[in-house]
C-alpha positions in Angstrom: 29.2 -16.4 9.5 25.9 -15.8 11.1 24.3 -13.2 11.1 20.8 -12.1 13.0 17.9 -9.9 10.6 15.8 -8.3 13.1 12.8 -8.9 11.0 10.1 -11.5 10.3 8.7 -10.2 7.3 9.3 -13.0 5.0 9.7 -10.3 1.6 12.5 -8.6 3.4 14.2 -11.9 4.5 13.9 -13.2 0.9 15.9 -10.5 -0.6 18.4 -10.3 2.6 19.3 -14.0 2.0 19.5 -13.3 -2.0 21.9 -10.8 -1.7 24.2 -11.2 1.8 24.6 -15.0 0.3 27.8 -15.0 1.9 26.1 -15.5 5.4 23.8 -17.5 7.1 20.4 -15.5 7.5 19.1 -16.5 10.8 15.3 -14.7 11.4 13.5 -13.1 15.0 11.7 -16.1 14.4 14.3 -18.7 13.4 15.9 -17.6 17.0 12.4 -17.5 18.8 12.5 -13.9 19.4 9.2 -12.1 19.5 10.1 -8.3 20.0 8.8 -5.4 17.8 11.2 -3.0 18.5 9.2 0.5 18.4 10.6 2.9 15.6 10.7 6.5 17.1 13.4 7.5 16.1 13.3 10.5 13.5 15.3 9.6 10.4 15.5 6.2 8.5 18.8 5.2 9.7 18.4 6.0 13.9 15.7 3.4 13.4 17.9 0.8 12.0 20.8 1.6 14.3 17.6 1.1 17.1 16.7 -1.8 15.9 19.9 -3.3 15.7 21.3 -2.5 19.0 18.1 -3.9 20.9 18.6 -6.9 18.9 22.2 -7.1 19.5 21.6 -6.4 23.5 19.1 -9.5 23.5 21.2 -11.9 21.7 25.0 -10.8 21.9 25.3 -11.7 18.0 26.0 -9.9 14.9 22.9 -8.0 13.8 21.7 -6.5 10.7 18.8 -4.2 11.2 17.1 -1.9 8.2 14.8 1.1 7.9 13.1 2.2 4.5 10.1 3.8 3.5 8.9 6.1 0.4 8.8 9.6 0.5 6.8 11.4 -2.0 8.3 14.9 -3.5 4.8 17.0 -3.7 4.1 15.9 0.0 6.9 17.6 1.6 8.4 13.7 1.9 5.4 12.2 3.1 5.2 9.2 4.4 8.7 8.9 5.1 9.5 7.7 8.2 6.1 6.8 9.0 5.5 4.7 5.3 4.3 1.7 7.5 2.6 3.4 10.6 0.9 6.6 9.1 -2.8 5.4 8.8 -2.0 3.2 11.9 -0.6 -0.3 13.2 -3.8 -2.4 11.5 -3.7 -0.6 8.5 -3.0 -3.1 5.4 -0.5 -2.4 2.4 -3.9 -2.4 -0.2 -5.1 0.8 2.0 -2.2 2.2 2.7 -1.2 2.3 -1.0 -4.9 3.1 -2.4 -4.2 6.2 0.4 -1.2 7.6 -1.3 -2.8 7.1 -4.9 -5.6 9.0 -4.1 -3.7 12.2 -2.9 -1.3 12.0 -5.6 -3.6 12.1 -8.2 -4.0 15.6 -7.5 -0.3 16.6 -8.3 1.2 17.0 -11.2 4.9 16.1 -9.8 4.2 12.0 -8.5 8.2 11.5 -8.6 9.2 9.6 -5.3 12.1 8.2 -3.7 12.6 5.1 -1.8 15.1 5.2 0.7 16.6 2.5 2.4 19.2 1.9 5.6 20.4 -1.5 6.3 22.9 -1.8 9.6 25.2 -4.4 10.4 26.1 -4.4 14.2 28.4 -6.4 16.3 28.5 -4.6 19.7 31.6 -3.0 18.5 31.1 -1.7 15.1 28.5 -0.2 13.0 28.3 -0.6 9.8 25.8 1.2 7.6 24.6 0.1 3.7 22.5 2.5 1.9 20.1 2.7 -1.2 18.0 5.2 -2.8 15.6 4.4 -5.9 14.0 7.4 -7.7 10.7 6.6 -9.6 7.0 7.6 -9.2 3.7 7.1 -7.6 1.7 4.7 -10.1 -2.2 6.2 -10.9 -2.9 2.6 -9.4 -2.0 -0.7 -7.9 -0.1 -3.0 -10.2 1.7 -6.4 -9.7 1.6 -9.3 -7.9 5.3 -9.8 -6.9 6.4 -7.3 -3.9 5.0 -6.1 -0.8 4.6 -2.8 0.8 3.9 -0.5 -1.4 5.9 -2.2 -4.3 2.6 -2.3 -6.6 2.3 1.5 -6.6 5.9 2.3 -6.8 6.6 2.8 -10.8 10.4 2.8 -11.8 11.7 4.9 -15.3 10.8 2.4 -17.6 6.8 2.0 -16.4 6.9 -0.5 -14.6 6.1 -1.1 -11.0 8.3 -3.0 -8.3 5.5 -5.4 -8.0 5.2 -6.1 -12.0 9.3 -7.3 -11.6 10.6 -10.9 -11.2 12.4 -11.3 -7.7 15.8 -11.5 -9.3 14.9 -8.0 -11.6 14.0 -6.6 -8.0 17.0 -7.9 -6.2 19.2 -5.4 -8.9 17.0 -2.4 -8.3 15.4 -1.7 -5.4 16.2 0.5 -2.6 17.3 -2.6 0.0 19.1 -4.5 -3.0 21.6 -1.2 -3.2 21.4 -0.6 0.4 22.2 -4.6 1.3 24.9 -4.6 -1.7 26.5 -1.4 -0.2 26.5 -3.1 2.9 28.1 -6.6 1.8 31.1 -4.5 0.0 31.7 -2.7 3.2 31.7 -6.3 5.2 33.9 -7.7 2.4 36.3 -4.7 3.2 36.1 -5.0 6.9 
């Protein structure tokens, strides 16, 4: 079965296509779709479903789409929604993350949660997966292995997601649960 990711960012791919190995993993990019579908929506998951359903309209295939982003308990659940877009559309991950170190460092509380939506939709049916990972914000950037702001996100034994080997990643982060929620769902369906 294939099935269309509405993304190009090659991270996210790599752990899609570890984890829904079932299926063939076809990219924006593999299809020659350029589209940046704008995420407006208020929550996590009417971003996915978004994203999905303008993906779905353009190609008529099966579409998985996902929303995720950190929110940070002594900030009210800041960045949230906005994790990517919050200092704006050129910011880069380095100043994004070196942002949210800096205001944490003031708070005694730095636990934070990543949470993760990943939709599967077929013009028919929507099918949601969901993951939630509950660590910290680190007191600075560590690891080479991730993206976003894996090198600032520190799990309960100290590490970051960025210090972790792909395949130690692909059992704990928020998209691994939310993509293996997902795939037992399918398998069900």
């Amino acid at each position: 079965m294939v099935v269309i990711a509405a993304t190009n960012n090659e991270g996210k791919l790599r752990e899609i296509r570890a984890i829904l190995n079932d299926y063939k993993i076809d990219s924006l990019k593999d299809r020659n779709i350029s589209i940046d579908v704008v995420e407006d929506q208020d929550t996590f998951l009417g971003n996915a479903i978004k994203k999905a359903q303008e993906i779905y309209n353009i190609t008529h295939e099966d579409v998985i789409a996902d929303d995720s982003g950190l929110c940070i308990n002594a900030l009210d659940g800041f960045p949230g929604v906005l994790t990517h877009r919050f200092l704006g559309e050129e910011a880069t991950d380095e100043m994004r993350n070196n942002y949210l170190i800096e205001k944490t460092n003031k708070c005694t509380n730095r636990s934070a949660k990543v949470i993760c939506y990943i939709v599967y939709y077929n013009g028919k049916e929507t099918i949601v997966g969901e993951g939630i990972l509950n660590g910290y914000i680190s007191k600075k950037r560590r690891g080479l292995n991730g993206f976003g702001f894996d090198e600032i996100f520190e799990l309960h034994n100290g590490k970051t997601l960025a210090e972790l080997t792909s395949n130690e990643k692909n059992e704990v982060s928020a998209r691994a649960l939310a993509l293996k929620d997902l795939k037992r769902k399918l398998a069900k369906n």
